[in-house]
N, C-alpha and C positions, 0 to 999 in steps of 0.2 A: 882701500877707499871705503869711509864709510857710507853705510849703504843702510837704508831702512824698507823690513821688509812686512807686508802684510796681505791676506788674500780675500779681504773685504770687498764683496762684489754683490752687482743686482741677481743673486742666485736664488736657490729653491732656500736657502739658509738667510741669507742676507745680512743684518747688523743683530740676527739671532742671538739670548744666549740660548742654554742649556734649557731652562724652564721655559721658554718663549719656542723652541722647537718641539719642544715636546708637547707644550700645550697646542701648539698647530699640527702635530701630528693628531693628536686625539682631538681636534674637533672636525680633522678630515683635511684642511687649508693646505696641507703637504702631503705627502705620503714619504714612510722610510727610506721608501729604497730610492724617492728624489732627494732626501737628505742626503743618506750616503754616498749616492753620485756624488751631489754637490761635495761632500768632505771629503774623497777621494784625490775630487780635481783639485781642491784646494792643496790637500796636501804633495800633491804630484808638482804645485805649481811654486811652491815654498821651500821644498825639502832637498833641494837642491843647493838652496842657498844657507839652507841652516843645519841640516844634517839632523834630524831630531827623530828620523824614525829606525830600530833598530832592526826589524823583522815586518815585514808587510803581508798582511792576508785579505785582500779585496775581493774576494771569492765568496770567501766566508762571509765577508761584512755582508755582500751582495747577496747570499743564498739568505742571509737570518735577518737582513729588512727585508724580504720577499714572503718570510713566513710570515704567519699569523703572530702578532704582537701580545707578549704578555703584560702584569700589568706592573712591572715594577715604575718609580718613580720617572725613570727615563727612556721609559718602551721605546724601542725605534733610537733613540737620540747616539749619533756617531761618536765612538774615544776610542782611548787607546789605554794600554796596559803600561804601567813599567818596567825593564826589561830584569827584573830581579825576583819577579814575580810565575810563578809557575801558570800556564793555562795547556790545557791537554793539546798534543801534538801541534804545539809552537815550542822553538827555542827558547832558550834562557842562558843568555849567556851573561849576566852578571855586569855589563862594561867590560867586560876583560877578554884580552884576545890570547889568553889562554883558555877559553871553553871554545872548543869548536861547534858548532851548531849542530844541535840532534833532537828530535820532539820528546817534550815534556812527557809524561805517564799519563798523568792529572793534575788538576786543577789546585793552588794551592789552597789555605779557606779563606782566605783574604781575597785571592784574587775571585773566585767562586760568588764572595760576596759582592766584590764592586760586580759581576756578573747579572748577579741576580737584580741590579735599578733597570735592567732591560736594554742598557747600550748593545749595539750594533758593534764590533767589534771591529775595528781596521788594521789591529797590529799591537806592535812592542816598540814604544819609547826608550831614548838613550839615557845612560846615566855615567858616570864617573867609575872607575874600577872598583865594585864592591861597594861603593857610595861613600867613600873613604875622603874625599876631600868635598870645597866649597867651587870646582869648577870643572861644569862638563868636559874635559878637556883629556888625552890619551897621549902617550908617546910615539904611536907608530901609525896614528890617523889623524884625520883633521878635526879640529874640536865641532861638538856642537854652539850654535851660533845666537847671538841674541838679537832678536828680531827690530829691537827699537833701537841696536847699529850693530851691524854685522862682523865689526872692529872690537865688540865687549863678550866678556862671559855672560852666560846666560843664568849663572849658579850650579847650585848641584844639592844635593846627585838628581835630582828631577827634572834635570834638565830640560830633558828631551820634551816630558811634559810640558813644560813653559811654554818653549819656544811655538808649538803650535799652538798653544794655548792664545796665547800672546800676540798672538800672527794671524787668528782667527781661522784658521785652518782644521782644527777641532774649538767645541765649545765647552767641553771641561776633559780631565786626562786624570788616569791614576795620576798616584803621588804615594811615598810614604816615610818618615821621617823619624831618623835616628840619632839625630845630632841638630841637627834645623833643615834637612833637608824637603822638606814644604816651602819653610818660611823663607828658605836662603832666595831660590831659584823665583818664588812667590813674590819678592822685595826686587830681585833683579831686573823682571821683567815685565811690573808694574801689573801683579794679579793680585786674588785672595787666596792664602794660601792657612788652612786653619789644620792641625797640629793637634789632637785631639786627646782626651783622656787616655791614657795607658791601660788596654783593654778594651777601652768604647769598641772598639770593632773585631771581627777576629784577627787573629794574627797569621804570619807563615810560621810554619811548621820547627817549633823544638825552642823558638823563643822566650816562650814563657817558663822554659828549664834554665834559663841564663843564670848567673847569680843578679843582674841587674838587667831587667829587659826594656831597650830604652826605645824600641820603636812604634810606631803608630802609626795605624793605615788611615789614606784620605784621598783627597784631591785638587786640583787647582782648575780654578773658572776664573770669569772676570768678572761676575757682581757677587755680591751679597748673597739674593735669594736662591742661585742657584746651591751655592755651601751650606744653607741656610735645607734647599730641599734635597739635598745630596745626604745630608745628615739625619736627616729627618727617615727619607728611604734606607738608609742603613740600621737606623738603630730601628726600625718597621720591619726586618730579615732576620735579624738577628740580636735585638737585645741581652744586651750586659743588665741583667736587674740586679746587681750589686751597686750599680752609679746610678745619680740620679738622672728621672727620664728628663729628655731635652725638649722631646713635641717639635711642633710645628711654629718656628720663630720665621714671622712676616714681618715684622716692622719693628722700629727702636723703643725702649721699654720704656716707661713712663716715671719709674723714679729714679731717682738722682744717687748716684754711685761718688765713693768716697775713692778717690784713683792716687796712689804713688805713682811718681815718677821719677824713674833710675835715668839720669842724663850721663851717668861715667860708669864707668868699668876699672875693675884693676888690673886688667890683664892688658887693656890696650887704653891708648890716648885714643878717644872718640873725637871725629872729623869736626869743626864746627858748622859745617854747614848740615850733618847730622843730626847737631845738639839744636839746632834751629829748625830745621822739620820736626823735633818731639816737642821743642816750644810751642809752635804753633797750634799743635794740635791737642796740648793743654789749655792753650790759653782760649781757642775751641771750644772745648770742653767747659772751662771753668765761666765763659759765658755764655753756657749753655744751664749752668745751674749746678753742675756737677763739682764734686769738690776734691780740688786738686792738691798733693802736697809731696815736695822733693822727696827720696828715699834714698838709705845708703843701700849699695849692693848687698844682696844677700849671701853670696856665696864671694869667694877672691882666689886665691893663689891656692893653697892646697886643695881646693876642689878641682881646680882645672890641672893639675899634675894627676890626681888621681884619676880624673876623667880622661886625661892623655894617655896612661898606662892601660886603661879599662880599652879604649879605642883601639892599642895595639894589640891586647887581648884578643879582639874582635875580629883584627885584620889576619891572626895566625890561627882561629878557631873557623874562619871564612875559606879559608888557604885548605884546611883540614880540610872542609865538608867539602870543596869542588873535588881532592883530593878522592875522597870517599862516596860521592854522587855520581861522579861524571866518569871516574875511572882513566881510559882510556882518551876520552877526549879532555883528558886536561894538562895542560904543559907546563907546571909552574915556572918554567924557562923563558914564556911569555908574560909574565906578570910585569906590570909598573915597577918602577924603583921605586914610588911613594909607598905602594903596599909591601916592600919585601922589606923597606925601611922601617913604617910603623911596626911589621913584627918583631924584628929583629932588636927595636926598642923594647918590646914585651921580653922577648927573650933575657936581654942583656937585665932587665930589673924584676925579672920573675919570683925574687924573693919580698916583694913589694907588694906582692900581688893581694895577698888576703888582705892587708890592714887595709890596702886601699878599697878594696871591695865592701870591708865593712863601716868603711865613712862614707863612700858612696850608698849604702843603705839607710845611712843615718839622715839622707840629705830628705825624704818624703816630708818626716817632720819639721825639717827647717822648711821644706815650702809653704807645708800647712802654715804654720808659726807666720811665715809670712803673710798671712791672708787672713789674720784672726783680727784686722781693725780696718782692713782693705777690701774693697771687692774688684778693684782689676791693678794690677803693675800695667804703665804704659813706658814704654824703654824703643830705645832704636829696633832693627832686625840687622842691620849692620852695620858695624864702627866706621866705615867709610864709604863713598859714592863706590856702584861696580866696578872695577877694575877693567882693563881693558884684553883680552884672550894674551897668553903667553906669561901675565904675569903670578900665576898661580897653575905653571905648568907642571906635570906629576914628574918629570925627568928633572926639576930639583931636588939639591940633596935632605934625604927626610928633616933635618934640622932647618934650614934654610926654608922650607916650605909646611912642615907645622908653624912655627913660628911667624908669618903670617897668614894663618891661619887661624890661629888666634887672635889676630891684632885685630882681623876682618869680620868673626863670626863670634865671638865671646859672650853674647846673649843670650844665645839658642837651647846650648845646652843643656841648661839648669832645669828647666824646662822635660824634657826629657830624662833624666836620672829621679827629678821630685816629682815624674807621673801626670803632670797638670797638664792643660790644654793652653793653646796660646794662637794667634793666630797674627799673619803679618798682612797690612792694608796696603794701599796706595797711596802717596800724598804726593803731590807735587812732580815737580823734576827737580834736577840735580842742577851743577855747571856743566856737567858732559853732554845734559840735554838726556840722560836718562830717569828712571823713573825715581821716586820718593819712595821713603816709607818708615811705616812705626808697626809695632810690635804692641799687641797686650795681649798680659795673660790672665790667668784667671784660676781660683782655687778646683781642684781636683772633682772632676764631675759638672761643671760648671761653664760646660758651652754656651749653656742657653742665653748669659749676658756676655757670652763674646760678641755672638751673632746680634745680638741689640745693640751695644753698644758699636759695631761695625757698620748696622745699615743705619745709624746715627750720624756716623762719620760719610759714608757715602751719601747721604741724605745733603748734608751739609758742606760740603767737599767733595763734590765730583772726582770720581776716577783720573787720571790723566789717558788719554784719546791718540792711539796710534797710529791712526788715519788723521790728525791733523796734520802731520807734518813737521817736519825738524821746526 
């Protein structure tokens, strides 16, 4: 039965977001440790029905809003981690019911960093096995659940982030995104979900040894200014001064941006009621002043093979490190069929491996190239409306479920292999009655007109409202 769930109530939090709690914390109107009550219950009163929390420490949250509040961007303000991320003596089990549960050492520098904005800590967020597909979803437990109907995926692999997110149950949650996992679960269930430069933040541990390192740390809220001051406090800890600075982006930017728009893919036929949520919001745009112009795809078919090969790479170099991490608590006996499938792909095309590695190298410059008459691509974040749970289950056969997987997420990628930031909005609803959404991204280094041109969109086009009602 679908079912819509959300924990919006007259609390110590209320219709809060992230910056709105925080800023009530420090001007006294709240206090921490009534926030973290409050996100406690909330999550206690939701998680039932969505399953998005992986590991729970209320203890902790409850002893560190009782201390003295440091000063990062969201001193006091409650989230959570995702579960792939190391933080000292919590678990990490990856998604995968091959890690048994056993605490962390330390901290990883990623996670260390989301740390340091001053969140009050509640736990470890679900994700996908390894973050290998586009749906929270496992073989031998119940998926996690999407709040705006409890009958749909929620995305992935940040799933778990969303759904509180989403639910209002937390007001922003790790995220970190390897494939589109920000944008996917960010598009599903009608948040911001922004995808950031490659490197903007620190990374986990041994990534930036990859031959291609496609992931990027972030997180998912539901306005603007809070991605907007989440960014802001991240690159204030820890600056990248190889990219350029971002600052403090409050409001939409005052000149008029020259914007491609990708309405097709080669890899899948895009929905048309997709290709009419990206019209809209060109046509938005372009009477807003802004100038708008079709583009063909930048990348097609041999980029998504090599990027399929590179994936399985990932999946049998992931398989290694729990191997080599965990020892003892790891059973690769318990692994998904989707993960033992994408390896076993890498396997079977192992002599593919270099050339592809080095056209996937080649791809930075075709993104620059793309942005040398452009300042943002605007494109779907998904080729069709969410799906609804089971139909992107990992107990299909790896062929049958890459394959749509592609049909469904074929945007994201590019993004991630050519290093650039991108980030996926809100627009509308669907026929299912879920949420809308479009995709822009932007040349390398180059948040700072994501975020304008975002709170442009939100400005002009309201969020769609979870608490309204089917």
């Amino acid at each position: 039965m679908a079912t819509r769930v959300h924990s919006f109530t007259d609390d110590a939090l209320g219709t809060l977001d992230a910056t709105g709690i925080a800023e009530a914390i420090g001007a006294g109107t709240i206090s921490a440790a009534e926030a973290t009550e409050a996100a406690i219950a909330r999550v206690e009163s939701v998680n039932g029905q969505l399953g998005a929390t992986a590991f729970e420490c209320f203890e902790r949250a409850r002893a560190q809003a009782s201390a003295p509040l440091g000063s990062g961007a969201f001193a006091g303000v409650p989230s959570m981690v995702k579960d792939n991320t190391d933080i000292a003596g919590l678990p990490s089990r990856h998604g995968s019911s091959a890690i048994s549960p056993h605490p962390a050492k330390a901290d990883f520098p990623s996670g260390a960093q989301y740390l340091d904005q001053g969140f009050a800590l509640l736990g470890k967020t679900t994700l996908c096995e390894y973050g290998l597909t586009a749906s929270t979803e496992w073989v031998d437990r119940a998926p996690t659940r999407n709040p705006w109907n409890t009958e749909y995926s929620v995305g992935a692999s940040s799933g778990g982030s969303a759904a509180l997110v989403a639910s209002g149950a937390l007001p922003i949650a790790h995220a970190n995104d390897g494939g589109g996992s920000i944008r996917i679960p960010a598009a599903a269930a009608g948040l911001v979900g922004l995808k950031p430069t490659r490197e903007r933040h620190l990374d986990q541990p041994g990534v930036r040894r990859l031959p291609v390192n496609l992931v990027a740390e972030g997180a998912l809220t539901r306005t603007v200014r809070d991605t907007a001051r989440f960014m802001a406090g991240m690159e204030a800890s820890a600056p990248n001064l190889d990219l350029p600075r971002i600052g403090t982006i409050t409001e939409p930017g005052e000149r008029r941006l020259n914007i491609g728009v990708l309405r097709s893919s080669e890899l899948a036929t895009v929905d048309p009621e997709v290709v009419a949520t990206v019209d809209s919001v060109a046509e938005l745009l372009a009477s807003a002043g802004h100038r708008v112009q079709e583009i063909a795809p930048p990348a097609g078919v041999q980029f998504s093979r090599d990027f399929t090969l590179y994936w399985g790479l990932s999946s049998a170099l992931l398989i290694l490190e729990s191997t080599l991490s965990h020892g003892r608590h790891f059973d690769p006996r318990k692994l998904d069929p989707f993960t033992k499938g994408l390896a076993k792909h890498w396997a079977k095309n192992i002599h593919k491996t270099a050339s592809a590695v080095r056209r996937l190298r080649k791809i930075p410059a075709l993104y620059d190239a793309a942005f040398e008459d452009i300042d943002l691509i605007l494109s779907p974040t998904l080729c069709h409306p969410v799906p609804e749970l089971g139909v992107m289950s990992p107990a299909l056969g790896f062929e049958e479920l890459f394959d749509l997987l592609e049909k469904y997420v074929s945007f994201t990628p590019f993004n991630n292999v050519g290093g650039g930031p991108a980030i996926s909005l809100p627009h509308g609803t669907t026929r299912n009655g879920m949420p809308g959404s479009v995709h822009f991204s932007a040349a390398r280094g180059n948040e700072a007109t994501l975020l304008q041109i975002a709170f442009e969109l939100e400005e002009a086009s309201p969020f769609p409202d979870i608490t309204a009602g089917p």
